[in-house]
N, C-alpha and C positions, 0 to 999 in steps of 0.2 A: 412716446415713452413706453416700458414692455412693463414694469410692474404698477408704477402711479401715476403718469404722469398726464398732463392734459390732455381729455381724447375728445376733439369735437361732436364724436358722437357716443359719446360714453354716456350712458343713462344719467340722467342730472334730479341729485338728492333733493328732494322737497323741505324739509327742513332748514331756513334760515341759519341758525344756529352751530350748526355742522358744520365741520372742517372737511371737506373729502380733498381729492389731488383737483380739482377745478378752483379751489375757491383762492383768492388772492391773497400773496403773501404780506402786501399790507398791511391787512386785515389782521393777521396771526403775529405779525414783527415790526409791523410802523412802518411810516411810508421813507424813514432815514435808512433803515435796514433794508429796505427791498429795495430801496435807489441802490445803494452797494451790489447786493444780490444780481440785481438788473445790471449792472454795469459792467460786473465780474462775469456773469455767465449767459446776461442775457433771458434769465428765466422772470414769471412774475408769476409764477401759480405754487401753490405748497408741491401737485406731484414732481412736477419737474425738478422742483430743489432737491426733493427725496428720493428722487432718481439720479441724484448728483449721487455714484456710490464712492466708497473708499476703496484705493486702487490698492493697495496695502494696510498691515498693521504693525501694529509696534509691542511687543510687550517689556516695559520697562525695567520687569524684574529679573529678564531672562536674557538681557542684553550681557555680552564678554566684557569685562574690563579692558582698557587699552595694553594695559601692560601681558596681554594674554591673546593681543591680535595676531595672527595666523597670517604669514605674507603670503601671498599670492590670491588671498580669498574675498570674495562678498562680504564685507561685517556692517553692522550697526552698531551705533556709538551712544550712549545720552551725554553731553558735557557743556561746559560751560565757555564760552571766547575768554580769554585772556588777553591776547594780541593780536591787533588787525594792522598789515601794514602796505604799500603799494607802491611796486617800482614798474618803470618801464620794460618794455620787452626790447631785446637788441637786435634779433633774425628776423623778429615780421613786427606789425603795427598792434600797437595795444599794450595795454598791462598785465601785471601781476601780482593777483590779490594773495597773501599771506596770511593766514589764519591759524593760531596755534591755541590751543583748545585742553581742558583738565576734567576727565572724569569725578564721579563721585565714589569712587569705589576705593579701600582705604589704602590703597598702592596708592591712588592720585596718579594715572599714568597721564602724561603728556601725549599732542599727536600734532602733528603740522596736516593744515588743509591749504592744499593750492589750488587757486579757480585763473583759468584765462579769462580777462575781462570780463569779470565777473561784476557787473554794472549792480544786479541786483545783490550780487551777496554783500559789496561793499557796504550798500546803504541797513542789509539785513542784519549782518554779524559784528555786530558791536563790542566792544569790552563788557560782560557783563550778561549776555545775552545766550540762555540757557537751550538746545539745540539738540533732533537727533539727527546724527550724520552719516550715509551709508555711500559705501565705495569699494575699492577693490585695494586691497595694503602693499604697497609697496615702500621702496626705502630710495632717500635720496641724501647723498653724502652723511651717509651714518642715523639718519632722520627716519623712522615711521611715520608716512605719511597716508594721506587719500588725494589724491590726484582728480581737480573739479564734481569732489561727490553729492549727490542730491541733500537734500536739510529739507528739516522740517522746524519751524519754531515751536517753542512751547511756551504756556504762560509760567509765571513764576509760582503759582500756588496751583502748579499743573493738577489739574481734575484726573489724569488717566495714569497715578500712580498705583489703583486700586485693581485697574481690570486694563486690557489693553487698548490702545488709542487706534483712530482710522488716519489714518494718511490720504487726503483727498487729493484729485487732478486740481490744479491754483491757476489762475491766469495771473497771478505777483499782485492783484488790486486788493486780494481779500488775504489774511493770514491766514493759517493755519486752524490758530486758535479761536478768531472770530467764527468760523466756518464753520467748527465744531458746536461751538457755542450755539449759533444762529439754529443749524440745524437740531439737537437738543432741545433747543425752545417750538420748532414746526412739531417736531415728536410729539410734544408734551402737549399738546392741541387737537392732535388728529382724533377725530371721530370717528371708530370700530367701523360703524354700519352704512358710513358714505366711500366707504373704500371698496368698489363692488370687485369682485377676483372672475379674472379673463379665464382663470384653469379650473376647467370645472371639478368640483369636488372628489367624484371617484377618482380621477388622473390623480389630483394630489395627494391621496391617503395611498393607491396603488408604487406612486412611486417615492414618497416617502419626504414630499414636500412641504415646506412651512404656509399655513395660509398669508396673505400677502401684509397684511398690516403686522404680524410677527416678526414674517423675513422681514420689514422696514428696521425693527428696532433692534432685529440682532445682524441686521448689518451695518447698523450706524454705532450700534453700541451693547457690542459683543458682550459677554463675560469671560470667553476663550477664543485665542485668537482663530479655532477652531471653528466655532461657531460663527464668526465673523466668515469664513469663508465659504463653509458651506450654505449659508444664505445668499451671499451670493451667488451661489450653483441655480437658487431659486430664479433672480433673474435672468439669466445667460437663458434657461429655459423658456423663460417667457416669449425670450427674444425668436429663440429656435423652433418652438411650438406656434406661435404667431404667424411665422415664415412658412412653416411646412403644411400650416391652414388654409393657407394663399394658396402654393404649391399642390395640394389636395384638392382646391375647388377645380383651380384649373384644373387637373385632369379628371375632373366628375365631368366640367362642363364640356371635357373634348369628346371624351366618351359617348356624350350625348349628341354630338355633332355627326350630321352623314357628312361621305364624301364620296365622290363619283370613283368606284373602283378603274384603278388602271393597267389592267395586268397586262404581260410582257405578251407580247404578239411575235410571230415567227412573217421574217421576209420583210420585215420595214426597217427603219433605219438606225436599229440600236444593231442589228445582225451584220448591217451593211457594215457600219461603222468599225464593227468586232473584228470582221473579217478585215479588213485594211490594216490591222494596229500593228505597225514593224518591230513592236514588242510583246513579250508575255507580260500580263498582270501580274502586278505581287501577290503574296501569298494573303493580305490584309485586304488588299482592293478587291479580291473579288468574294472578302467575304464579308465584307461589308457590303457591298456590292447586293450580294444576296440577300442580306436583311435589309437592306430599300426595297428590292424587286420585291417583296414578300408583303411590306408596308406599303407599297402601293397599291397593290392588290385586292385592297380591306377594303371596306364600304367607310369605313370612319377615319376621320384626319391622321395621317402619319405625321408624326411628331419627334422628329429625331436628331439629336446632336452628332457629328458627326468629328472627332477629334482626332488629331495627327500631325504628326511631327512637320517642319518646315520640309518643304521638299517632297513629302508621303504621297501628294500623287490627287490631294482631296477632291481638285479643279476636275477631274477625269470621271473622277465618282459620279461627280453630281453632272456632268456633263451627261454618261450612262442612263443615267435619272432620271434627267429633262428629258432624252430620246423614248425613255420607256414609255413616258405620258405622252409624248409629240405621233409615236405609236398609234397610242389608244384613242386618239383624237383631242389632247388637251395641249394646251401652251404653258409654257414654264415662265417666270418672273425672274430675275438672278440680280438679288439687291446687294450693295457695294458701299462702303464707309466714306469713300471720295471720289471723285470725278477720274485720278491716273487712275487706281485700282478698276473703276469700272472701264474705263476705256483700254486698261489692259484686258479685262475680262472678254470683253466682244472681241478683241482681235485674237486672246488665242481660242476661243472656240471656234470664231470664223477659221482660223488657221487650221487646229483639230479637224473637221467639219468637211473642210475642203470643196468641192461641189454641191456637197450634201447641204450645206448655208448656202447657195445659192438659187432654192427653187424659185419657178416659174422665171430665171432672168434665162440670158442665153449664157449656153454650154455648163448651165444648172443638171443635179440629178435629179429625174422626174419626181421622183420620192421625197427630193429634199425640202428645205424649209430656206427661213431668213432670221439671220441675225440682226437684233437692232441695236443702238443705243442711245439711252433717254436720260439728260442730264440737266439742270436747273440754266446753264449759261449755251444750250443750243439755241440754236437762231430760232426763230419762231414755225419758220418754211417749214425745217428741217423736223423741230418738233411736229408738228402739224402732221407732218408726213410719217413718223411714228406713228403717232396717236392711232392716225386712220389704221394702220397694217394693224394694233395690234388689236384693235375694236374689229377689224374684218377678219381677225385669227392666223393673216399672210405671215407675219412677221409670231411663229413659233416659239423663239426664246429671247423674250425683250430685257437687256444688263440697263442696268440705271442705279440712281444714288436715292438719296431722298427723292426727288422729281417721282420716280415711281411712285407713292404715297400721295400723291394729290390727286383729289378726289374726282378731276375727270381723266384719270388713266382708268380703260375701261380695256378689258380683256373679251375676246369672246368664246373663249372657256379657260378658264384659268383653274390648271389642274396640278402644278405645282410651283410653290415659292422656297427659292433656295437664297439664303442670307450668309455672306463670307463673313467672316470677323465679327460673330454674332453680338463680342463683347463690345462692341461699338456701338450696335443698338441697343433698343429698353421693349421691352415685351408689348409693349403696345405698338409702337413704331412695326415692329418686325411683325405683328400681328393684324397690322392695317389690310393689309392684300387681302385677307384671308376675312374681311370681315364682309358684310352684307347679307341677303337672301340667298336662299340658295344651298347646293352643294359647299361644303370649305375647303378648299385646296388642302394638298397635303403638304407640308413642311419639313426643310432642310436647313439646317441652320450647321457652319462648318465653324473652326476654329484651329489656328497653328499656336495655340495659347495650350500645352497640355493643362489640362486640370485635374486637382486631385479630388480623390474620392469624398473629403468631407465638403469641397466646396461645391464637388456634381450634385451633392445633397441640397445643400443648403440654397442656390440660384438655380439651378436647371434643374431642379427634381419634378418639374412639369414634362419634362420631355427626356423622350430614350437617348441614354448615350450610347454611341457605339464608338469606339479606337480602334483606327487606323494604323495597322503596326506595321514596322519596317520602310522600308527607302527602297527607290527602284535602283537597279544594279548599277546605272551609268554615275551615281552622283559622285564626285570628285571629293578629295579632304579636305577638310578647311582644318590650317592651323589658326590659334587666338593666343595674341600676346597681350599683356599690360604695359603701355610705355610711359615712364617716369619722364616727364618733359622739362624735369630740373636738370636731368644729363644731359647735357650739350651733346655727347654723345650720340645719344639714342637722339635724339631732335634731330639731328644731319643725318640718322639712316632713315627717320621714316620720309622725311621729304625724297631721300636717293631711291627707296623703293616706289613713292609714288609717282617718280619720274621715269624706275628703269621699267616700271611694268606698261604705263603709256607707250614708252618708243618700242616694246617688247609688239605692240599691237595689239595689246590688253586693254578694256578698261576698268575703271579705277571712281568709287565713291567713296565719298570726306562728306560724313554725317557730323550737322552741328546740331544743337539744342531748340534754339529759336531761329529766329529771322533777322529780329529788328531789336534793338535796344530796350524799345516799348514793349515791355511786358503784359501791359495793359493790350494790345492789340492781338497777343499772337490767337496763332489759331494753328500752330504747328506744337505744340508744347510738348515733351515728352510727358511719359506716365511719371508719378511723383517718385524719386526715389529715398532713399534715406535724409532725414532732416535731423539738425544739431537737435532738435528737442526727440528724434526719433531717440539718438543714439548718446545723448550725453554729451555730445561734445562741442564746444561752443560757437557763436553766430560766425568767430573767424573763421572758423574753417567751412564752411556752407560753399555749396557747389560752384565752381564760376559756369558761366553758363555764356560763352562765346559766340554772339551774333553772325549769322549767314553772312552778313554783309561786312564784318570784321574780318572773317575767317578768309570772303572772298581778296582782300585786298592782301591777305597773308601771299595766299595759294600764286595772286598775280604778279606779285613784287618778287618772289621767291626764285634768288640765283638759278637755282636746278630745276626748275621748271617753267622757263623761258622757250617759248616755241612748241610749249605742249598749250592744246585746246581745251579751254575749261568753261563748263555751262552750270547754269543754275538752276534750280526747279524748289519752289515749295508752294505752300497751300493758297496764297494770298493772289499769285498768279492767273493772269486769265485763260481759261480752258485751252484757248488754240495757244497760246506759248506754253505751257506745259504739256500739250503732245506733241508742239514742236523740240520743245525740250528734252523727252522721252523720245523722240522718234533719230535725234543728232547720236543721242549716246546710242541706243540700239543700233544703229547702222556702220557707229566707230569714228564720225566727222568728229564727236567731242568724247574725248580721252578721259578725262576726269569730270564727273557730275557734283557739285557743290549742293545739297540737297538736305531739307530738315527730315524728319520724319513719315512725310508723304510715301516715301518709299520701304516702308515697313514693312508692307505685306504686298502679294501679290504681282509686284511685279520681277519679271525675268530674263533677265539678261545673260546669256550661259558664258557669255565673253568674259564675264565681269567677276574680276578675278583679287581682286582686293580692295577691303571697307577698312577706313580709317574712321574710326567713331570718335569725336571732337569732345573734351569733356564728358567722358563715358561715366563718370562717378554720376552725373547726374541723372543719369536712366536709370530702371527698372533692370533687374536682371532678366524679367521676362521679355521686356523691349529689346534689349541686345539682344537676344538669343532668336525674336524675329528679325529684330537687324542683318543677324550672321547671317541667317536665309537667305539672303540675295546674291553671298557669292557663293561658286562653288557648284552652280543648278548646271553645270554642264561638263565635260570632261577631263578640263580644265583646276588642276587644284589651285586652292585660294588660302589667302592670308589677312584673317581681321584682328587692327589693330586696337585695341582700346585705351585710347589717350588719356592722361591723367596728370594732370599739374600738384595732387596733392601727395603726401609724405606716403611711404609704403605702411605705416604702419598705423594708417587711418582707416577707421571700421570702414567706410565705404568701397578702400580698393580690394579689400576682404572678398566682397562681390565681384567685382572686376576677378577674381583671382579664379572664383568659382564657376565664373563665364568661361575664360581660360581652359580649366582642367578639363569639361565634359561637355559635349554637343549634344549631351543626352536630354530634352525638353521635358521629361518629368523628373529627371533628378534637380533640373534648375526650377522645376514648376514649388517643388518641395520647398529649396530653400530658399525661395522666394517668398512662399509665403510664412515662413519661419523667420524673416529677416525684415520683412516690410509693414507695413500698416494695413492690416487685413481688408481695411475698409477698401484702399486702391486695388488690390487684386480679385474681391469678390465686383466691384460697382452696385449700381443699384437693380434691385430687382425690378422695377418699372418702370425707371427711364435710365439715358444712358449717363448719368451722372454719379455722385459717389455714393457709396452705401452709408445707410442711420443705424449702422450696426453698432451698438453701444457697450455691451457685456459679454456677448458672442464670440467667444475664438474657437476658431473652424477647426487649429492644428489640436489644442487642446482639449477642444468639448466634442469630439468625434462622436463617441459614444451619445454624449447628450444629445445630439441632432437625430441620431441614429432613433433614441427612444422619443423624441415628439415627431420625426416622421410616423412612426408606428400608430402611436397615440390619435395627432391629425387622420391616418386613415382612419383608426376607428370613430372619428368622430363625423367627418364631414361624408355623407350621406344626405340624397335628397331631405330636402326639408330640415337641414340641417340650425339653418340662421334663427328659426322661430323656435327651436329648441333651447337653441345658448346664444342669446339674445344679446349679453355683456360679451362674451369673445367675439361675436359679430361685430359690435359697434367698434371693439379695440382693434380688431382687421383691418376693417375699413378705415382706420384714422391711422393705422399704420401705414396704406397704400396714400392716404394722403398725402401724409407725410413725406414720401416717397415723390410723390409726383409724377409729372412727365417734363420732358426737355426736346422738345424736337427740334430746338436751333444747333444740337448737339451734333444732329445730321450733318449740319450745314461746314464742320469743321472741315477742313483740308478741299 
């Protein structure tokens, strides 16, 4: 929790008697109300519940009348049900709740509320049942209505005609009005001086913050709706100041790190390699380029992100990178999110590399080195015979998945670790290599995920970014369509395109969602994209999400594509059939690859000339947009199509649309995270799971992050923890919190 909430290691009040956020909600509301409590959100401590904030407010004196509703707009309503009624639906499955509802305002306007299967409002919205309603006004056969809009109940001798009311997050167990009530009663209990405050005193008078048991009571129970939000500003800081404390040690603690300087030598095999390249560098690659060569150099750990569009060329960077350390006498590490990505990785450097991966064999360059690959399901031999090369330093840049991370991979100078799809790992996993006695490698950590400037903040503000701008000259166009697969139509061209572009001597991927039916198993899942509770709109319309194994029996049965080869590939599969799998389509024996998400990043196929993305509603926009990455990577133009079973004018093909318009990876980086649930696009800062970001929005609180990065510098200084003793213990129970996940490795 950032402002109350249970902190394991949060100074613990001596006084009995005392309410602070440790002590148990039984205690303060009966063991009937915290069963409820416990049930509904799962809390059993006072801070946690007071950490429950209000997501909105209400002022009921300052609500429009109905007869004064403005169509096309956001309103708020306070009114009363008069009629509830329910017929069935004729087009799709389910009902149709009716609601028709009377202000108290001396018009008396009327309003019609329509919910799709609106399971809970039926039971909620009674004749009789006094309610505030918010929506968007539109009109249906002469009718002002709201079309399925959010409600809040109220009691009938409603408390919060005086000042304005909190609107809370509800799991449907607890009302409204209970929840207000309950929490009112925690209020009324807490004790001043068991509430110890994480920010220390000067930050909150400098920048103009409430101390923390105030902000509790003017965000639960404002007197202006005003005030209700700006306390909230209070914790959204906590949150960001918390984070950027983290973010602050680590780079005290890197700073404090030596690291074997590796500077660029003349006549070894970064020169060699320069010299062979049948292209010029872009204008971005070598200047980023130049700020590694610079970062290696240092006596202390390079620590640098490295970000760039699909296609940008990153793979070359970091290849440049490892050569400059293999140079100066050190081996490179080159960690991978799954076994196809890493086993792509070794082969295009071996490729890259040419001779130069082949030292000490025959018709090796004497200078050169050895590529390896070290993955969890190689044979034991095979491992074994890793292991030795990279402990006797023969094998110079070893590619591996998690397997690299087990604690007898022993290097015998391990001078730099470079980490593709860094958002797949969690700072500790990616920081394994780098740990023991010794010199610390210096770090590369890459990313085709652009990111924007408040979340470089907020997750990677331990390490330099540097962006990778522009595309090398050969890459071909990709066009992006949305296909409506109600048109019969459109259904018989995309199967005729993915038929004429196979016999064309193309190949061609058909990305589905999962695998298998069993949700419970997958281990290919896409990133989460919009959900009915994201967007309002109800469980009917929730993503379908079309099984590998459905899809394939589509693809085999299918008139038009009889006598074309179709292969399969996703995560669940055993390593040698998955580079069997990869190695059929790269060579063109299998026309169309059937394949989940495994092929997201990294690999390339320059033949591969158009992606049919299966139920595309249910991806990420930033997932499609590394999806599109795969065709297009050769001279060859490409066509990705994004398949879509639902109606054109459902919020999620919105996305689909905006995939469509722009190839641009920070314009979609943007409205991706303006459209999503922030929590999936930052993940977690210490493992690779989701973010405990609670009050924090990245798009919004720019500036806020902005001033507790600043804040955090000036605080954390050697000797920092035995100074603020209470923000230390709330860090640390933050990164609890947090955790670590290293099965997370294990996906794909």
């Amino acid at each position: 929790m950032t402002g109350a909430g249970s902190r394991p290691g949060a100074p613990r009040v001596t006084d009995p008697t005392a309410v602070g956020p440790e002590t148990d909600l039984t205690r303060v509301i009966g063991s009937k109300s915290a069963k409820v409590i416990q049930q509904a959100f799962d809390y059993t401590t006072v801070g946690e519940l007071l950490d429950h904030l209000p997501r909105r407010y209400v002022d009921v004196g300052e609500i429009t009348p109905i007869v004064e509703l403005p169509y096309g707009e956001d309103v708020t309503v306070v009114a009363t049900v008069v009629h509830a009624s329910q017929r069935r639906m004729h087009s799709r499955r389910g009902f149709l709740l009716e609601v028709e509802v009377v202000d108290e305002a001396p018009s008396q306007g009327r309003l019609r509320m329509t919910f799709f299967n609106g399971y809970q409002a039926a039971k909620d919205l009674l004749p009789g049942t006094r309610a505030v309603f918010s929506g968007v006004v539109d009109s249906y056969r002469g009718h002002t209505q709201l079309t399925h809009p959010e409600y809040t109940l109220l009691g009938q001798d409603d408390e919060a005609e005086a000042r304005p009311f909190p609107v809370y997050p509800s799991s449907g167990k607890l009302s409204q009005v209970r929840l207000r009530r309950t929490i009112a009663t925690v209020l009324d209990s807490v004790t001043v001086g068991a509430f110890p405050d994480a920010v220390p005193a000067d930050i909150r008078s400098a920048r103009g913050l409430p101390g923390l048991v105030q902000a509790l009571e003017s965000v639960h129970r404002p007197a202006t709706v005003a005030e209700g939000y700006a306390a909230r500003r209070r914790f959204a800081y906590d949150e960001a100041f918390q984070l950027q404390v983290v973010l602050a040690e680590r780079r005290l603690a890197n700073a404090e790190r030596s690291a074997t300087p590796r500077p660029r030598t003349s006549g070894g095999m970064l020169d060699t390699f320069d010299s062979r390249l049948p292209f010029t560098l872009t204008e971005g690659q070598v200047e980023v380029g130049t700020r590694l060569e610079r970062g290696l150099a240092t006596p202390h750990p390079m620590n640098v992100l490295v970000q760039g569009e699909v296609g940008s060329g990153k793979t070359l960077v970091a290849l440049r990178a490892m050569l400059q350390v293999l140079d100066a006498g050190g081996q490179a590490a080159m960690l991978a999110p799954t076994e196809v990505l890493a086993a792509q990785h070794a082969a295009t450097l071996r490729s890259l590399l040419g001779d130069l991966a082949q030292g000490g064999m025959l018709g090796g360059n004497e200078n050169g080195t050895q590529v390896e690959l070290l993955t969890g399901s190689l044979p034991a031999a095979q491992r074994k015979n890793v292991l030795l090369k990279a402990a006797s330093g023969e094998a110079g840049i070893v590619v591996g998945t998690h397997a690299l991370l087990s604690d007898n991979v022993i290097f015998a100078d391990l001078g730099l670790v470079v980490v593709d799809e860094q958002h797949r790992f969690g700072v500790e996993q990616r920081d394994k290599l780098r740990s023991g006695d010794g010199p610390t490698p210096h770090l590369l950590v890459m990313t085709a995920t652009p990111i924007p400037r408040t979340v470089a903040m907020t997750v990677f503000g331990d390490v330099e970014v540097a962006t990778l701008k522009g595309l090398p000259g050969n890459r071909a166009e990709v066009r992006t369509f949305v296909v409506p697969l109600q048109l019969p139509a459109w259904r018989d061209r995309l199967f005729a395109l993915l038929r004429d572009e196979a016999q064309a001597g193309h190949q061609v991927y058909v990305v589905v969602p999962r695998i298998s039916e069993d949700e419970a198993e997958e281990d290919d899942a896409p990133e989460p994209a919009l959900t009915a509770s994201d967007t309002g709109v109800s469980e009917a319309h929730e993503p379908r999400r079309t099984p590998l194994e459905t899809m394939e029996t589509v693809l085999r049965d299918h008139p038009a594509l009889q006598g074309i080869s179709i292969g399969t590939l996703h995560g669940r599969m055993p390593a040698d059939e998955k580079a069997a799998a990869m190695a059929a389509f790269e060579n063109g024996s299998t026309q169309i690859l059937l394949a989940t998400t495994v092929v997201e990043v990294g690999v390339d196929v320059p033949n591969a000339t158009v992606m049919a993305i299966i139920d595309a509603d249910a991806f990420g926009i930033s997932q499609l947009h590394q999806l599109r990455g795969r065709i297009g990577r050769g001279s060859l133009p490409g066509t990705c199509l994004l398949v879509t079973d639902l109606d054109h004018d459902h919020p999620a093909v919105e996305r689909l649309e905006a995939v469509a318009a722009t190839r641009d990876g920070f314009v979609l980086a943007e409205k991706d995270l303006q459209t999503r649930r922030e929590g999936d696009i930052l993940g977690a800062m210490q493992s690779g799971g989701r973010s405990t970001l609670k009050h924090l929005r990245v798009m919004r609180d720019a500036k806020l992050i902005q001033a507790a990065r600043e804040d955090a510098a000036e605080v954390v200084t050697p000797g920092w923890r035995d100074d603020h003793p209470t923000l230390a213990a709330a860090v640390d129970s933050r990164l609890d919190e947090l955790g670590t996940d290293d099965a997370y490795l294990e996906r794909g």
